[in-house]
Residue, then its C-alpha position, 0 to 999 in steps of 0.5 A: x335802105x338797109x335788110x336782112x336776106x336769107x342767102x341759104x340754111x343759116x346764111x343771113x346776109x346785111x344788103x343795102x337796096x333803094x328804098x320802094x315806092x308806093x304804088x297805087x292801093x299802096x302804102x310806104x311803111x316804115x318797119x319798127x318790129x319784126x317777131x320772128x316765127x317758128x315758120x321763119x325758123x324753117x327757112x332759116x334751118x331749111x332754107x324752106x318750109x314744106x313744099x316751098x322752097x328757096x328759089x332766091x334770095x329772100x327776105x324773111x318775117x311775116x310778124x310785123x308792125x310799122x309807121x305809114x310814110x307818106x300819103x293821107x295816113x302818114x304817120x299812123x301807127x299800123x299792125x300788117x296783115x301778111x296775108x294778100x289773098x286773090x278775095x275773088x275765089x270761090x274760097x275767099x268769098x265762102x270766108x276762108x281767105x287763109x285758104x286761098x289758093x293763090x294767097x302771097x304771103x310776107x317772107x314767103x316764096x317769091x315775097x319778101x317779107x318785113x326784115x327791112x327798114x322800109x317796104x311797100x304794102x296794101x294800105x287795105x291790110x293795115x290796121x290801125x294800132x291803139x295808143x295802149x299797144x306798143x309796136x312791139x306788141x303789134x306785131x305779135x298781133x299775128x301770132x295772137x291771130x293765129x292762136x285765135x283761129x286755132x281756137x275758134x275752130x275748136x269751137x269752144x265754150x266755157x268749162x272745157x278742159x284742154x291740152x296745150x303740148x308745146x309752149x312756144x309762143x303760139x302755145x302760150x297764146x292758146x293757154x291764154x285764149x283757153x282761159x279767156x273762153x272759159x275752160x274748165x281746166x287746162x294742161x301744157x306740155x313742153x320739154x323745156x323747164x323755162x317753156x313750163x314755167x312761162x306756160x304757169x304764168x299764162x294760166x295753166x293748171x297743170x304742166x309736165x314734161x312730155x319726156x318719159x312714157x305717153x301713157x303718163x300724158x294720158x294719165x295727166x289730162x284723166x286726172x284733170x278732167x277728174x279734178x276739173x269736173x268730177x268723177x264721172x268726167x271722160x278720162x282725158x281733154x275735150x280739146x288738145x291743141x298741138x303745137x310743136x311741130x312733131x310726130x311726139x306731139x301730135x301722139x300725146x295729144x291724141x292720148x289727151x284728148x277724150x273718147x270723142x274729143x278734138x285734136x287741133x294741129x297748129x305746129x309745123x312738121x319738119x320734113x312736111x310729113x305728120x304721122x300717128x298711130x290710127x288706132x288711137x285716133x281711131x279707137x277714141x273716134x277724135x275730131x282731128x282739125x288741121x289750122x293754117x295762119x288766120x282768117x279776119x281776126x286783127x280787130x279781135x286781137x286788138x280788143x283781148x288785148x286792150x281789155x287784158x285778156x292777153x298779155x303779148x309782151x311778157x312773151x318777148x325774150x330779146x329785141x335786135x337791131x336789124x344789123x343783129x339779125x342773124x344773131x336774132x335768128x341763132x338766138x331764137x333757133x336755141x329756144x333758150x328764150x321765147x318771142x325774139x323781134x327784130x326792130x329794123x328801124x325802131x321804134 
């Protein structure tokens, strides 16, 4: 079979490998698309993310959907699960297997990942995908998974007003969520023009470019909170949601968000460090919440989506043979579109 190995920074390399065989809780999956992640962007830049780094070879992608090959679901068309955690620790028995110490994870550390035309996988961790969901669309069940545990641990209710600062996917994913949960209002940041112009279509009220003075983000969300709920409304958002992955972010949402409110870190910093001015924090006297991957949330995912609550195709910008591969990731690296797949073996 063939796949794609992440050899060094920027170093994707076509290798052939025989085809793997199911073991015992296992199941063969034919992989038909690959979304590629902010986090796969970091080992494709970095050659790590974090405190991982790449220690061999590697096959990236942890988005992914697939057709079970062989075995009572032969043929059964499935959204994965990446995550494989110990479910004997006490933090997965309490309900936090995102947080499972010993998790292993598809692309990460010593597991490859899904950027090949085959791979074996814990028939446990794959769900079956309704006929009105595409591959395609299953496989950014992932990311609608990680938006979803972002924003339930905002705890939301209707007429919130919310801040998005980064209009990736993930962000877009949020701006949906918010308004399927009810807010109030809401306002999205990104630098780039065709981000803002996606971030309009997803739902949000207000959109600016985070270039220029902080206090002009500070100044958007009071008046939307003005607009959105009246005169007397707190000057800024209850929630604002960060998701770019940098310290300029991280800052603006904390100016958004109200005396009191909630800043929840979803993106991924460079360099594994995240810093803010404390007095900001501190002043307002935030809740400051950090969120990783996701929890049980596919057959959530699922439902939004078949009700229409949440469009997941009209994020894709471009899909790749898996001979294209590091063409995928030079093109998804630009951010010039917005969700890049890979379909290593079609549809």
């Amino acid at each position: 079979m063939r796949l794609a190995r992440l050899y060094g920074v920027r170093d994707v390399r076509l290798d052939e490998e025989p085809a793997p065989v199911a073991a015992a809780g296992s199941s063969l999956v034919r992989v038909t698309a690959v979304g590629l992640c902010g986090s796969d962007l970091h080992w494709y830049a970095e050659a790590g993310i974090g405190d991982a780094v790449l220690g061999r070879p590697l096959v990236l992608g942890h988005e992914f959907a697939g057709v079970i090959s062989g075995g009572p679901r032969d043929g059964e068309r499935v959204a994965v699960d990446p995550a494989m955690p110990c479910e004997h620790c006490a933090t997965c028995r309490t309900g936090h297997r995102n947080l499972c110490p010993t998790v292993r994870f598809a692309g990460h550390g010593d597991v490859d990942g899904a950027l090949r035309e085959y791979l074996t996988w814990p028939t446990r961790l794959l769900v079956p995908l309704p006929s009105e969901l595409s591959d395609v669309d299953g496989a950014l069940l992932e990311p609608l998974g990680v938006a979803l545990h972002a924003v339930g641990l905002a705890k939301p209710r209707p007429g919130l007003t919310v801040a998005v600062l980064g209009c990736g996917p993930i962000g877009l994913l949020l701006i949906q969520l918010a308004r399927a949960a009810g807010a109030a209002a809401v306002l999205a940041t990104d630098p780039l023009a065709h981000r803002r112009a996606a971030a309009e279509r997803a739902g949000a009220d207000v959109v600016r470019d985070p270039a220029g003075p902080m206090a002009a983000i500070g100044a958007a969300a009071a008046e939307l909170a003005r607009v959105a709920l009246g005169p007397a409304a707190a000057p800024g958002v209850d929630v604002a949601f960060e998701v770019a992955g940098t310290d300029d972010a991280v800052h603006a949402a904390m100016v958004a968000a109200r005396p009191g409110g909630k800043v929840l870190l979803v993106g991924i910093p460079d360099g594994d460090t995240t810093t803010f001015p404390a007095s900001v924090a501190r002043r307002k006297g935030l809740t400051v919440l950090l969120s990783r991957r996701m929890d049980d949330t596919y057959p959530r995912a699922i439902r939004l989506v078949r009700r229409g609550a949440v469009d997941l195709a009209g994020l894709v910008s471009a899909c790749y043979p898996l001979a294209e591969t590091d063409a995928a990731f030079t093109a998804a690296a630009s951010r010039d579109g917005l969700k890049i797949v890979v379909q290593p073996s079609g549809a």
